[in-house]
C-alpha positions in Angstrom: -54.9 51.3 -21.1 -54.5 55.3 -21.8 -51.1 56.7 -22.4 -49.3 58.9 -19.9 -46.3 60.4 -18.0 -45.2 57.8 -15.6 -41.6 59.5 -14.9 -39.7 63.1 -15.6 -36.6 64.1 -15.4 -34.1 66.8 -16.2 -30.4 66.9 -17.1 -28.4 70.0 -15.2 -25.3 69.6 -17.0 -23.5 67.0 -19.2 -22.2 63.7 -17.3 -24.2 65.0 -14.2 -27.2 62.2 -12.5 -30.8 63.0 -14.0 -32.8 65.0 -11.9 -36.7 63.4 -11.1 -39.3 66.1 -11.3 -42.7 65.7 -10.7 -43.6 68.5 -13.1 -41.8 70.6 -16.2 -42.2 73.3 -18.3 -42.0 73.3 -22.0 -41.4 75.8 -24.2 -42.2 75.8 -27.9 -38.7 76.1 -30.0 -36.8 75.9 -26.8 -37.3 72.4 -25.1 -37.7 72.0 -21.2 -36.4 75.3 -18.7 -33.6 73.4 -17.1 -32.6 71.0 -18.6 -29.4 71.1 -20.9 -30.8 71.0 -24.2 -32.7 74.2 -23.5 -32.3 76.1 -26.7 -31.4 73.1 -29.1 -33.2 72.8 -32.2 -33.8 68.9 -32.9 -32.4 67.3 -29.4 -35.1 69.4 -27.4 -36.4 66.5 -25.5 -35.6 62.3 -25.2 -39.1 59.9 -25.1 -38.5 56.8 -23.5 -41.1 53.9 -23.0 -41.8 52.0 -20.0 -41.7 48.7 -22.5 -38.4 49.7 -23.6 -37.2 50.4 -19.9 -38.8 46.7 -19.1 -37.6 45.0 -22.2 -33.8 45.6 -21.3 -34.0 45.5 -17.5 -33.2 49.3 -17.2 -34.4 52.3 -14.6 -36.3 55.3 -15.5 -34.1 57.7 -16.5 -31.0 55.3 -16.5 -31.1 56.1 -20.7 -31.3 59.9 -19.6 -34.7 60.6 -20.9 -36.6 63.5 -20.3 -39.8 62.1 -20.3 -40.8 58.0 -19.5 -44.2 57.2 -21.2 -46.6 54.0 -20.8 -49.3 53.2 -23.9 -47.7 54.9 -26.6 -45.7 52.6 -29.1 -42.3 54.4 -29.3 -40.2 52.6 -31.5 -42.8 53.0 -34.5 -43.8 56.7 -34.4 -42.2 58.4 -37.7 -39.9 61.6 -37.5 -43.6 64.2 -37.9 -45.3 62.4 -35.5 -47.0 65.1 -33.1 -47.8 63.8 -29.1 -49.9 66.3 -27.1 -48.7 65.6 -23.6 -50.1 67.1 -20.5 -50.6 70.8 -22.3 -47.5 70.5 -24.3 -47.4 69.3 -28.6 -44.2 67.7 -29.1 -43.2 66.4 -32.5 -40.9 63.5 -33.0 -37.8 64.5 -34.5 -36.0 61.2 -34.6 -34.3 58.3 -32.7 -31.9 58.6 -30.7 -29.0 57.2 -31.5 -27.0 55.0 -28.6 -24.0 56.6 -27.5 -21.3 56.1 -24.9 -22.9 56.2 -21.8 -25.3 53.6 -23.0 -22.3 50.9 -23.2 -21.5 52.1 -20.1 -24.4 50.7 -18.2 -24.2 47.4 -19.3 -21.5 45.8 -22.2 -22.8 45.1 -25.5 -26.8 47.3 -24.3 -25.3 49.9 -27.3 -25.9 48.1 -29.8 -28.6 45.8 -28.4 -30.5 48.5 -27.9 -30.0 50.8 -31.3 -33.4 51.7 -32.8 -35.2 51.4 -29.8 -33.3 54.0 -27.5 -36.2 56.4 -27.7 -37.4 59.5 -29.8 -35.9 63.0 -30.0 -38.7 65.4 -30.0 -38.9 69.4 -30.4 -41.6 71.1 -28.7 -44.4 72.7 -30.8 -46.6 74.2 -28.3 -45.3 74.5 -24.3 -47.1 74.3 -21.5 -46.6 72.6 -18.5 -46.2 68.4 -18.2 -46.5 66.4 -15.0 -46.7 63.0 -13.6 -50.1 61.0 -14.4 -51.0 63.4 -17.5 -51.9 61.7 -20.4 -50.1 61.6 -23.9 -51.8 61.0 -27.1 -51.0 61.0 -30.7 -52.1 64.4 -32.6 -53.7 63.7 -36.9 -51.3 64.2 -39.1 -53.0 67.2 -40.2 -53.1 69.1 -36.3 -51.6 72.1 -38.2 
């Protein structure tokens, strides 16, 4: 089974409901155009997997992610890690760590789930990303 986009979304504001897209644009140093993180450095985007989603009896988006991928091993991609989504390079920046909201959804899912929230990413190269495109790890050496 290939890797793709199975879901998108975008955060308007803090503490506001995720938005479902069925295409974004991303923009190299800047993140996605509307969605809060715009402008961020490190927290330009959230990965989510479908496993992950599955594996804890959660929604798409319900952990606020930006983008919810099938096929791609999440949890075990390093911080360097470059995915070329769609026409989009993202580069793993780190996990995201559990906060607040996440205890909110269900008691004791914060720190059930730390480690395996998802992946922080920055974007390298922008382009657009929509549903259905496929995602695929870059060499190590894509530079």
């Amino acid at each position: 089974m290939s890797a793709h986009v199975l879901r998108l979304f975008l955060k308007p504001a803090h503490g506001h409901p995720m938005r479902e897209v069925p295409q974004v644009t991303a923009v190299a140093g800047k993140g996605l155009e509307g969605d809060i993180a715009y402008g961020r450095s490190r927290r330009q985007v959230l990965l989510v997997d479908q496993a992950t989603l599955e594996a804890f009896d959660l929604q798409p988006g319900q952990l606020r992610e930006n983008i919810t991928l099938t096929g791609l091993n999440l949890p075990h991609l390093a911080t360097g890690t470059r995915i070329q989504i769609g026409e989009a390079v993202l580069e793993v920046t780190g996990d995201c760590a559990p906060c607040d909201h996440i205890e909110a959804i269900r008691p004791g899912l914060r720190e059930a789930i730390r480690g395996q929230r998802g992946l922080l990413a920055r974007i390298l190269a922008g382009g657009k990303i929509g549903l259905s495109d496929g995602a695929h790890l870059e060499p190590a050496d894509a530079s």
